[in-house]
KOLRO-196202 format. One record per residue (C-alpha): residue number from 1; residue in one letter; x, y, z. Coordinates in pm, whole numbers, plus 50000, padded with zeros to 5 digits. Layout:
N
- k | r | px | py | pz
- NUM | A | X | Y | Z
...
***
This chain:
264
- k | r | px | py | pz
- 1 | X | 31455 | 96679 | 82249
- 2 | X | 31811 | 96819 | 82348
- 3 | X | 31877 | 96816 | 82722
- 4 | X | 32064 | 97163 | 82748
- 5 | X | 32264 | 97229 | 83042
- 6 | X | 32290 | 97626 | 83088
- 7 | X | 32624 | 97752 | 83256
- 8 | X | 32757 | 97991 | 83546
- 9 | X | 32388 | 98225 | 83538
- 10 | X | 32537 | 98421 | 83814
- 11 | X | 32835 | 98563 | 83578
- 12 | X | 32547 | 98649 | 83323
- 13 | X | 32327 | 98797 | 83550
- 14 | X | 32593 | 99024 | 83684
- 15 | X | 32703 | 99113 | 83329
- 16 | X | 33080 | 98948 | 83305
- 17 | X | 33031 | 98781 | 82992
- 18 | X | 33403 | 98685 | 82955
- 19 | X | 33426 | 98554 | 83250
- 20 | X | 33090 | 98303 | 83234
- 21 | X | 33313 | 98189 | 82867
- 22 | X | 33610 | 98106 | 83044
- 23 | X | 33411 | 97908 | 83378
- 24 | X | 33215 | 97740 | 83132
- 25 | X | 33544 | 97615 | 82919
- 26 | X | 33811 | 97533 | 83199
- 27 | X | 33529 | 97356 | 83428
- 28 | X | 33296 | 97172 | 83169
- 29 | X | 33428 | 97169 | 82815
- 30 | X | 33801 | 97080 | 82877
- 31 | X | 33730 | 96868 | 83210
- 32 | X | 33457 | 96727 | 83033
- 33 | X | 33257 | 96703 | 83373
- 34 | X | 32936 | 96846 | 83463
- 35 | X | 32963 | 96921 | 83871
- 36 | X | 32697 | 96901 | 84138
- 37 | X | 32550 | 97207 | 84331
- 38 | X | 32321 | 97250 | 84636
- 39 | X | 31996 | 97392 | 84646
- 40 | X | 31720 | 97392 | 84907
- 41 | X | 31390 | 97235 | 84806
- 42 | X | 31122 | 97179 | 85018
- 43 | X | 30891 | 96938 | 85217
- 44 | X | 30551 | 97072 | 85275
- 45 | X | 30466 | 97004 | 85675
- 46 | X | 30056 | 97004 | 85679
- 47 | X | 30008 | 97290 | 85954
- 48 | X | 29847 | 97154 | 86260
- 49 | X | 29529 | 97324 | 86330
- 50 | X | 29483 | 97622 | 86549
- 51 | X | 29863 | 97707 | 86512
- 52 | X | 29964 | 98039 | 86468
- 53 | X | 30267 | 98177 | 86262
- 54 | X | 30494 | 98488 | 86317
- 55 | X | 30554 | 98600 | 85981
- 56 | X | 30972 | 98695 | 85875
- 57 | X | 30927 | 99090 | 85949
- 58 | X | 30809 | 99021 | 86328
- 59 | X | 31145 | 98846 | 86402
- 60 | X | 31413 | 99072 | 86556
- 61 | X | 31740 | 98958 | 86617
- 62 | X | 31927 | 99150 | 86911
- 63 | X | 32293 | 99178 | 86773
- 64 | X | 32399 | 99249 | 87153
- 65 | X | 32343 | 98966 | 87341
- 66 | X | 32239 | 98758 | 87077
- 67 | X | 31854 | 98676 | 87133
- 68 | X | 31510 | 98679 | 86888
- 69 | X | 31247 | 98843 | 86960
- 70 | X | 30898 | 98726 | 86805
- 71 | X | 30602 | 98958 | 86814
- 72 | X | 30311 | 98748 | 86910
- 73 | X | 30077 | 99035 | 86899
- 74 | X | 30148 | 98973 | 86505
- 75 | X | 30106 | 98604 | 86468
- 76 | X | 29876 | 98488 | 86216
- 77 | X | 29727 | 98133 | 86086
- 78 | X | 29956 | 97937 | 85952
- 79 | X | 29945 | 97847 | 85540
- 80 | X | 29816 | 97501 | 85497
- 81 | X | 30161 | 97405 | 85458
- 82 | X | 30524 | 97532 | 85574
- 83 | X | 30767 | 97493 | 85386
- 84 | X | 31033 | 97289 | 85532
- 85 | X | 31432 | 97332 | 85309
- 86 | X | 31681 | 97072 | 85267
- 87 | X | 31932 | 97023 | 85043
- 88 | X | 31928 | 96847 | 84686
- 89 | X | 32288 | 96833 | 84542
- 90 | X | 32130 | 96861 | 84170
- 91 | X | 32276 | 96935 | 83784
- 92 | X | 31963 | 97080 | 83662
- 93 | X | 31901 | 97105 | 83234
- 94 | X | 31607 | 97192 | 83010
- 95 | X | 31454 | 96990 | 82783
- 96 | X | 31365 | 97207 | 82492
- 97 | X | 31413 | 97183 | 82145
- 98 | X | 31632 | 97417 | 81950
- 99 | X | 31343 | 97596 | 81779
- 100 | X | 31196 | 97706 | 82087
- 101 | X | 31480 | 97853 | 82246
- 102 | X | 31406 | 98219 | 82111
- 103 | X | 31072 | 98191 | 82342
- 104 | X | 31237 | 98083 | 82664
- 105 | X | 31191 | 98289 | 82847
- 106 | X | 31438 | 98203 | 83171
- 107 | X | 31743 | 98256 | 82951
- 108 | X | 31680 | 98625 | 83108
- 109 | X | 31802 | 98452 | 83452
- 110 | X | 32010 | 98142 | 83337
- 111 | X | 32188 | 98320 | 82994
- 112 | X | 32234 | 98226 | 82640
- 113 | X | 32576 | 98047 | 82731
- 114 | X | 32569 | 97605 | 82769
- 115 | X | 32553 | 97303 | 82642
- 116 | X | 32319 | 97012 | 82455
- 117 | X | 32330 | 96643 | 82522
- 118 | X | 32197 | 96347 | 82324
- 119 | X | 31907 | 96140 | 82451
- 120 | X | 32133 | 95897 | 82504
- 121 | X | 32322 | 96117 | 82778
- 122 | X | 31951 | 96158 | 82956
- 123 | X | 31841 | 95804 | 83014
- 124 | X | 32258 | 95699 | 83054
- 125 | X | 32224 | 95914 | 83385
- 126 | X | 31901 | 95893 | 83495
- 127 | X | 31774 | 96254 | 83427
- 128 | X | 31434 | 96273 | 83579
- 129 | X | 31162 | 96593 | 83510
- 130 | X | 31072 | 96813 | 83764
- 131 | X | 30706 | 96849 | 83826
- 132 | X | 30574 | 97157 | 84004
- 133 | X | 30313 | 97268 | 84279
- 134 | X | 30077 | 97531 | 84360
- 135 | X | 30040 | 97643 | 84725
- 136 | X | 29689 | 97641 | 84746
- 137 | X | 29596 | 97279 | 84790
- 138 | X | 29944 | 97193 | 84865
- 139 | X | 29800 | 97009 | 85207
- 140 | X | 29534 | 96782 | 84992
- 141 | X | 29805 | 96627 | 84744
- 142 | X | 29785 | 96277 | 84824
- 143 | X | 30205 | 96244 | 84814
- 144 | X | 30227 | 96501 | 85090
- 145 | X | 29967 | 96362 | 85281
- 146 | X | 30107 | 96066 | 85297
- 147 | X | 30439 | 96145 | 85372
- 148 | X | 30342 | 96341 | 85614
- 149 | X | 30109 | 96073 | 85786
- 150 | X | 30417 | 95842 | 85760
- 151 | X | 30648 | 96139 | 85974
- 152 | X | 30961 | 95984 | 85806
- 153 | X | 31128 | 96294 | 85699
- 154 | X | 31474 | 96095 | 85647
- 155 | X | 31708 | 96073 | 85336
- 156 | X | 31688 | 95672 | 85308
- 157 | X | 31264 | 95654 | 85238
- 158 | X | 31163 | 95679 | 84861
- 159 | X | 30872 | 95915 | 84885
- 160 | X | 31123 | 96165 | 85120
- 161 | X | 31354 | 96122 | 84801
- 162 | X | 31105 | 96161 | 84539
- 163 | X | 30958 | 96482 | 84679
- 164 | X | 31229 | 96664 | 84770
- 165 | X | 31449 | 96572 | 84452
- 166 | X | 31214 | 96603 | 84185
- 167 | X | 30931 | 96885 | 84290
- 168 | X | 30917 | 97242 | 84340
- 169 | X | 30700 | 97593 | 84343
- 170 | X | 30553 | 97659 | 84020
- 171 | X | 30584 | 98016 | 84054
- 172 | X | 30806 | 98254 | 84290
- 173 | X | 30498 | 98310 | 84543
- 174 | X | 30545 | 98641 | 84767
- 175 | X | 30558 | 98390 | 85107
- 176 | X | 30852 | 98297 | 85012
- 177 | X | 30964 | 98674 | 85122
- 178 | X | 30680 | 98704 | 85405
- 179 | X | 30670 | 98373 | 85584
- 180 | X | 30942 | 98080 | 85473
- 181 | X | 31263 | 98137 | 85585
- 182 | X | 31518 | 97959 | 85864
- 183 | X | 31719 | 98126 | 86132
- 184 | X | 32107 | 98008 | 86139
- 185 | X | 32304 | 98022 | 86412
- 186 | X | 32675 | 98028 | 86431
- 187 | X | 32998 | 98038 | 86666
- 188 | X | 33103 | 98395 | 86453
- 189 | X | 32786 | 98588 | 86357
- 190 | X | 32558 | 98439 | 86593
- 191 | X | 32145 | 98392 | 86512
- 192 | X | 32113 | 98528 | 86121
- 193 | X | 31783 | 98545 | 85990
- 194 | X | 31859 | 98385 | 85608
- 195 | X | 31554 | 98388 | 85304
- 196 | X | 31589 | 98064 | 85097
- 197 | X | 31811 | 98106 | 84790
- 198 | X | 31439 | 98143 | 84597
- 199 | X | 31458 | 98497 | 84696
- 200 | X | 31661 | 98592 | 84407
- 201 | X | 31378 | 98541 | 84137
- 202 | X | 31168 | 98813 | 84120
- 203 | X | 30776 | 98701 | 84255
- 204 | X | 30565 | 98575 | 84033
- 205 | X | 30863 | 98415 | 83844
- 206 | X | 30766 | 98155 | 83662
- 207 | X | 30957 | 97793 | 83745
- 208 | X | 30723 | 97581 | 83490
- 209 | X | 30896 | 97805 | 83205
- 210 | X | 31220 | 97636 | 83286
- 211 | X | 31097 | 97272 | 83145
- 212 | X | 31354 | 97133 | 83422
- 213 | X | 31505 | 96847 | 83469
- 214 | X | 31747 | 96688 | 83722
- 215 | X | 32038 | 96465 | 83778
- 216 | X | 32064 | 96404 | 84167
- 217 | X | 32364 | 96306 | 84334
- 218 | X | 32469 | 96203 | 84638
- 219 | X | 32673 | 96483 | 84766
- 220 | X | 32770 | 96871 | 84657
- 221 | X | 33025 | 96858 | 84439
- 222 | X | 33008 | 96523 | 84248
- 223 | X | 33061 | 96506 | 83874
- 224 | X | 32937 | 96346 | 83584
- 225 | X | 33135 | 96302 | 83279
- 226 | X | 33084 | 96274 | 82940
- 227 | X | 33237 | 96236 | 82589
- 228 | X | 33228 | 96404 | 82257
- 229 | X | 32980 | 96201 | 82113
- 230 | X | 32747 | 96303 | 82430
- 231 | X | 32725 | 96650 | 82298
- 232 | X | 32495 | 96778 | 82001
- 233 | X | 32543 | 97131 | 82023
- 234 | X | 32697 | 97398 | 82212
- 235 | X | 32502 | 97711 | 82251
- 236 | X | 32676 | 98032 | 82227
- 237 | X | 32533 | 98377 | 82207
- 238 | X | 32723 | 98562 | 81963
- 239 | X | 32964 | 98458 | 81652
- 240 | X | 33249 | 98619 | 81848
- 241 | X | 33194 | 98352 | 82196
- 242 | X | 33192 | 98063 | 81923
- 243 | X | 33537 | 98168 | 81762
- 244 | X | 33699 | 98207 | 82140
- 245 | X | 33583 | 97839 | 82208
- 246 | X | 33662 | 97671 | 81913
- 247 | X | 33967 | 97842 | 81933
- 248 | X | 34030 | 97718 | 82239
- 249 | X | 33939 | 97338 | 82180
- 250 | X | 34186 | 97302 | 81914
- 251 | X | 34361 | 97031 | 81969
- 252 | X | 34160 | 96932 | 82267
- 253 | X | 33912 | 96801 | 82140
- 254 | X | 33914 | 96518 | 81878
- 255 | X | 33645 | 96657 | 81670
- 256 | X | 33487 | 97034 | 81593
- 257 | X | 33199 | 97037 | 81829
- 258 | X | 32861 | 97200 | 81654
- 259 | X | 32767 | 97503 | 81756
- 260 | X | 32442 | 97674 | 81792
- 261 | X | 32425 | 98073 | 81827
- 262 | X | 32141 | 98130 | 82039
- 263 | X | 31825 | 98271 | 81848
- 264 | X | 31761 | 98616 | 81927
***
C-alpha cells in the first residue's frame, strides 16, 4: 500500500486552500524534502497509590505576583496512569490504499492535499506503524510496566524510544481537557497553564482512523529527501490544484508526476 504523506492541515483547516498549494510546492515538491515536526507523546507514569490529583480547572494562576493556586478541597484519585509529554520530532504518513481514501475519514482534519511514496521509500527510511492505547488498563500493559519498574525515563534506552516514538491514544479521551496538561514557566509571561497540542481534535476523535505511521528523527527540523521515482502519486483535490502544480513543475521536474484527484 501507498505511504501518503498529507500536507500543511492547518492551512486546510482554516480554509486557505491556495496557500496549503503553494507550502506544499515550494517546501516539498521543488525541495524535494519532507521536514521534521515536534509533537508531544506520552509516557504513562503508573499512579502511586493513595495519591490524589487536582484536576486542570482547580489550578489558578495569579497574573500579579505570579503564583498557582491548587484547590485541594477538589483533588481527586488519580487515573491509573498520568500522562507524562515529551517530544517526538516525527514525519507522520498513512498507509492506505487509493481505493479507500473516499472513507477516510481524518482527511476532515489533515485535507485532501499530499503526497504517495513507493514501498520502497517506507522500508528505505525506516517507517514504523503506530500502534494505539486505551486508558483503561493503560497501568497493566506489560511495556509500561516495565518501563516504569525500570524508572529510566531517558532518550538513550530502547523501550523509552519505542514507547514514546511509536504509540499513542486511540481516541481523543475528555482527560485530555480535564486532567493532562503541564504548567510553563517563562522569564516574559511567567507560569502559563498550556493543554497538550491533542486539544485541537475534537473528543472522541478517533486516532486509529489515521492508519499512522512514522519516520522519527533526531531533532525538529530534519529532512528527508527523495527522488522522482520515490513518488507514485500526488493527491490533489480538484482538477484546477492539479493544473497549478503541474504547471508549476515544468521544467522542474524530469518527468510528469501522476496525479490522483482525491475521491469525493
Amino acid at each position: 500500500m501507498p505511504l501518503i504523506h498529507f500536507t500543511f492541515g492547518s492551512y486546510y483547516r482554516d480554509k486557505k486552500y491556495k496557500e496549503q498549494t503553494d507550502m506544499f510546492l515550494n517546501y516539498i515538491l521543488l525541495k524535494k524534502t519532507l521536514k521534521s515536526f515536534t509533537c508531544p507523546e506520552f509516557i504513562p507514569l503508573i499512579s502511586e497509590k493513595n495519591s490524589m490529583y487536582v484536576p486542570l480547572d482547580q489550578w489558578v494562576i495569579n497574573k500579579q505576583d505570579n503564583t498557582i493556586t491548587i484547590n485541594p478541597q477538589k483533588a481527586i484519585a488519580p487515573p491509573p496512569v498520568d500522562l507524562m509529554p515529551f517530544p517526538v520530532h516525527m514525519i507522520s504518513f498513512v498507509n492506505i490504499s487509493f481505493k479507500k481514501l473516499k472513507l477516510w475519514k481524518p482527511s476532515e482534519h489533515y485535507g485532501k492535499l499530499g503526497i504517495a511514496f513507493t514501498n520502497d521509500f517506507k522500508i528505505r527510511n525506516y517507517a514504523k506503524q503506530v500502534s494505539y492505547y486505551d486508558l483503561l488498563g493503560l497501568e497493566k500493559d506489560y511495556l509500561v510496566k516495565k518501563l516504569n519498574i525500570s524508572q529510566d525515563f531517558s532518550s538513550n534506552n530502547p523501550l523509552f524510544h519505542e514507547i514514546i516514538s511509536y504509540r499513542k491514544p486511540s481516541t481523543m479521551w475528555e482527560e485530555f481537557y480535564t486532567l493532562f496538561g503541564q504548567i510553563e514557566q517563562s522569564e516574559a509571561t511567567g507560569y502559563k497553564l498550556k493543554k497538550t497540542t491533542y486539544s485541537r481534535y475534537p473528543i472522541e476523535y478517533n486516532f486509529k482512523e489515521e492508519k499512522e505511521f512514522r519516520i522519527v528523527t533526531k531533532k525538529e527540523g530534519d529532512f528527508i529527501k527523495f527522488n522522482e521515482n520515490d513518488i507514485l502519486a500526488i493527491i490533489v483535490p480538484d482538477s484546477p490544484t492539479k493544473e497549478y502544480i503541474k504547471n508549476k513543475l515544468f521544467n522542474k521536474w524530469d518527468k510528469v508526476p501522476n496525479f490522483i484527484i482525491y475521491p469525493h
